[in-house]
C-alpha positions in Angstrom: 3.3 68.7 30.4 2.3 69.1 26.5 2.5 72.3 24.8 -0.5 72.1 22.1 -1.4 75.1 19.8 -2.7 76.0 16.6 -2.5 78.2 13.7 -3.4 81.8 14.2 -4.5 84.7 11.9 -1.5 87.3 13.1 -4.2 90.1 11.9 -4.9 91.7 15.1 -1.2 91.5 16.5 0.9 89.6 18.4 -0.7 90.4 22.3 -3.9 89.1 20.7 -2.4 86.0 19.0 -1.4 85.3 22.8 -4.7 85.9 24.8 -6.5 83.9 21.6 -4.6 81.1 22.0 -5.3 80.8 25.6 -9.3 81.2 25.3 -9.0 77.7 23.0 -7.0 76.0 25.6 -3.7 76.0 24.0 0.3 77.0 25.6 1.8 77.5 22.5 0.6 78.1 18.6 2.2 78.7 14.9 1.4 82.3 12.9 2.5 83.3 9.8 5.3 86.0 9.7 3.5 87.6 6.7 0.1 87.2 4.2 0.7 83.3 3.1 0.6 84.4 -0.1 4.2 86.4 0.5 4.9 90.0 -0.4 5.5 92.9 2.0 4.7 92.1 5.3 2.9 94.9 8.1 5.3 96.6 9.8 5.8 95.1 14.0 4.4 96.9 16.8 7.9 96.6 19.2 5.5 97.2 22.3 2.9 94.6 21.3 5.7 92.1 20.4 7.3 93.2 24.3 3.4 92.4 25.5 3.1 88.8 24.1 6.5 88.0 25.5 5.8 88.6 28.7 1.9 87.5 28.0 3.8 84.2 27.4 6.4 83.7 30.4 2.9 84.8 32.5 1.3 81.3 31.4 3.7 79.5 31.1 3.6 79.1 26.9 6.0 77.1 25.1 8.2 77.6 22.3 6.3 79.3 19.1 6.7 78.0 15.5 6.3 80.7 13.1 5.8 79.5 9.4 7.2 81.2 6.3 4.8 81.7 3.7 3.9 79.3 0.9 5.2 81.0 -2.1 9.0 81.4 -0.6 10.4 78.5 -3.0 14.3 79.2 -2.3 15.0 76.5 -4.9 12.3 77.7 -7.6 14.0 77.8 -11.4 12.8 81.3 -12.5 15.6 83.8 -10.5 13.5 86.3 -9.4 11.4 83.9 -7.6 14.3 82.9 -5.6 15.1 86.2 -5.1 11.5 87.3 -3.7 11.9 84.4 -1.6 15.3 85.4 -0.5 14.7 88.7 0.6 11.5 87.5 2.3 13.3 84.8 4.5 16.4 87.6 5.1 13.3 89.9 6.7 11.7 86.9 8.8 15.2 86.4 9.9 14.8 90.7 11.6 11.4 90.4 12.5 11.8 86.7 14.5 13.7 89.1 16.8 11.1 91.0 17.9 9.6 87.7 19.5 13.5 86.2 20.2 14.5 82.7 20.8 11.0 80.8 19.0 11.4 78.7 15.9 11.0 79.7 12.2 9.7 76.8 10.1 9.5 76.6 6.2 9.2 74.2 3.2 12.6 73.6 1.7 11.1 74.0 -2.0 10.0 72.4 -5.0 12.7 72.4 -7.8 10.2 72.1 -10.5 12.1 69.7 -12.8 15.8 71.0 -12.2 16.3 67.8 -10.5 17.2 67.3 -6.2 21.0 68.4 -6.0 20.2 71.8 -8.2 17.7 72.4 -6.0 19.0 71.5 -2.7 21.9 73.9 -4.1 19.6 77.3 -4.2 18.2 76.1 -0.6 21.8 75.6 0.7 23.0 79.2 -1.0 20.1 80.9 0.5 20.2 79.3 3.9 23.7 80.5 3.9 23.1 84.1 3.2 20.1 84.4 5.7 20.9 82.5 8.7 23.3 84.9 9.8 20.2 87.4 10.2 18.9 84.9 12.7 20.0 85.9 16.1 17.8 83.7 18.4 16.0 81.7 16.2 16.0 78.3 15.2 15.2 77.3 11.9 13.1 74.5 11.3 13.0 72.7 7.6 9.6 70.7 7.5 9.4 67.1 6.3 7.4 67.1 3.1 4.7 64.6 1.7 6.6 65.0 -1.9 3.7 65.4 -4.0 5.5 66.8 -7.2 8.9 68.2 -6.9 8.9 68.8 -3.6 12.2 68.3 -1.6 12.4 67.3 2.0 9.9 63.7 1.3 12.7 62.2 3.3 15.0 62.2 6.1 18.2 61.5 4.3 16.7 65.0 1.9 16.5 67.2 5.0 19.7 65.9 6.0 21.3 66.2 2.7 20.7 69.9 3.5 21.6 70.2 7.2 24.9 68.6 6.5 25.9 71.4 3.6 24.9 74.6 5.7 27.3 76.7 7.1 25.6 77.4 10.4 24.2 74.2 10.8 23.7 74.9 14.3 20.8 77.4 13.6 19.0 74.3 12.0 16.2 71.6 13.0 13.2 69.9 11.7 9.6 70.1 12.7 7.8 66.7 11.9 4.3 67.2 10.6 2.6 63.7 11.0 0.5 64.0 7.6 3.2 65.2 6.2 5.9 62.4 6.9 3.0 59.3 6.6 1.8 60.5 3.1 5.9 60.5 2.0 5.9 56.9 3.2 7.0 56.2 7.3 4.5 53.9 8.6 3.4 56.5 11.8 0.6 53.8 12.5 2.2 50.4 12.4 5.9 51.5 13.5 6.4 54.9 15.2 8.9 54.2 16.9 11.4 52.4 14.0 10.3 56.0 12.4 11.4 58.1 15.6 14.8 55.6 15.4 15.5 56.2 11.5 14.8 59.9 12.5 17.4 59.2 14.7 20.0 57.6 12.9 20.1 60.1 10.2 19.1 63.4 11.0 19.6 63.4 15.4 16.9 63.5 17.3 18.3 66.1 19.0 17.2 68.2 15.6 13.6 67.9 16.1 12.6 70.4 17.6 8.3 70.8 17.0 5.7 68.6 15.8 3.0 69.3 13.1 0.3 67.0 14.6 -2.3 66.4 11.5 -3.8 63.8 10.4 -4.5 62.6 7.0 -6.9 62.4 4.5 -4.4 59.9 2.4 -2.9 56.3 2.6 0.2 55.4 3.3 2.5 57.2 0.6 0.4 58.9 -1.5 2.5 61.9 -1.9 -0.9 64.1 -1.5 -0.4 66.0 1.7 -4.4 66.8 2.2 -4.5 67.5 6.1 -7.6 65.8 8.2 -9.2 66.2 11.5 -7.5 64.4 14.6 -9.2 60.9 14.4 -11.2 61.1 11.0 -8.3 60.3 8.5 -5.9 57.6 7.7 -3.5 58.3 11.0 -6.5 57.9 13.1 -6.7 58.9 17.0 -5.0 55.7 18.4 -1.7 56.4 16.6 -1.9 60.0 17.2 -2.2 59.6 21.0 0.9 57.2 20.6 2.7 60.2 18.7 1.2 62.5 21.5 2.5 60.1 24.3 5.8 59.5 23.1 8.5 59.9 25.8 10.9 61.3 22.6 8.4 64.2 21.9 7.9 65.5 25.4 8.2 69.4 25.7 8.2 70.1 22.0 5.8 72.4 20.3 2.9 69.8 18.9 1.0 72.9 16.3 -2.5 71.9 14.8 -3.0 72.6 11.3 -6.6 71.1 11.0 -9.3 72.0 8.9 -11.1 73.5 11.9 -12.5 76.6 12.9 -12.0 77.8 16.8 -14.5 75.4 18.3 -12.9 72.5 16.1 -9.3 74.0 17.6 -10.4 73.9 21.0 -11.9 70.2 21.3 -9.3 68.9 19.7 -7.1 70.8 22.1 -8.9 69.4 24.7 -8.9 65.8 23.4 -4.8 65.6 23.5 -4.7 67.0 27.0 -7.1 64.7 28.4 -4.8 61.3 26.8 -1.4 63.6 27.2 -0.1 61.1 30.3 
């Protein structure tokens, strides 16, 4: 059984994120915890949260992936950026437990010219002060394409991290196939040596969703410019592969295609009908 999803506008609350999701053919999806943008987020309906939990045990969902917003760069140089992004991730870490045991994903950061260790430094800090606030939840660092100064464009960066965090524990990865192909893995020609490197560095036992996108890019371009299943670079034969993969079975696979609903729901229905 797959668990395939997409991203969802959280605008008309969580029961209807649920019911949404459902109508396009999917058992699981991502939202964001607030606007992507950042800033305050709307306060949680604790009875609509208590709906879609029991919406979800009802049909049989799996695992959601919430996603931090874009602007919370924990390893930005300007302090009161880290700080907003601080104090955001502190209150994702509450509000995740209104919807208990799901993942939280984010980007580790860009460090904007302060060089990968100062960076990784701010992440490793922060993660330190807001993981205790995470109860249930796991929380996922995404592999990056590394356009710029982003951090996480390789295993050994993620793991850099993981392996300086105090609750270590609380951490895994979620794998977004654009993502990882435009830092460099060949996801066509050699999934499986990818899945093994994966392996022998971070643990598979750390990844725990997959971003399935594919790309607009070649092979390390460092871009990170998502495409529909089947019209990019990846292209629907190496995506099925991905799909297929024994290692990936009951993980979270999240769409993050520039679609609208009806795009959504045939590409939903294109990975069920090859999911073996």
């Amino acid at each position: 059984m797959i668990y395939i999803g997409n991203h969802l506008s959280a605008s008309k609350g969580y029961l209807a994120m649920g019911k949404h999701e459902v109508k396009l053919g999917g058992n699981t999806f991502a939202f964001f915890t607030r606007n992507p943008r950042g800033g305050k987020a709307k306060d949680i309906d604790e009875d609509d949260a208590k709906a879609l939990m029991t919406f979800l045990e009802e049909n049989n969902f799996g695992k959601l992936v919430a996603h931090a917003p874009y602007t919370m760069n924990l390893c930005s140089d300007k302090e009161n950026i880290r700080k907003f992004a601080l104090d955001m991730f502190i209150d994702d870490m509450k509000r995740m437990e209104y919807t208990p045991n799901q993942y939280y994903n984010f980007h580790p950061g860009s460090h904007v010219g302060q060089g990968f260790e100062k960076g990784c430094e701010y992440i490793i800090n922060a993660l330190n002060v807001a993981l205790p606030e995470a109860k249930t939840t796991t929380v996922l660092l995404e592999t990056m394409a590394g356009k710029g100064s982003e951090i996480g464009r390789t295993f050994e960066e993620l793991q850099y991290i993981i392996d300086r965090v105090e609750l270590s524990d609380k951490l895994g990865v979620c794998f977004d196939t654009c993502h990882t192909w435009d830092s460099g893995y060949d996801i066509v020609g050699d999934f499986d040596n990818v899945l093994k490197e994966f392996d022998s560095i971070i643990g598979l036992e750390r990844l725990k969703a997959v971003h399935l996108n594919d790309s607009m890019n070649e092979r390390e371009a460092h871009k990170d410019r998502h495409e529909k299943l089947g019209e990019g670079y990846l292209g629907k034969e190496a995506l099925s592969y991905v799909i297929n993969h024994p290692l990936l079975q009951g993980k979270p696979f999240i769409l993050e295609t520039p679609n609208e609903d009806d795009g959504y729901a045939e590409e939903i229905k294109w990975v069920r009908s090859i999911n073996n």
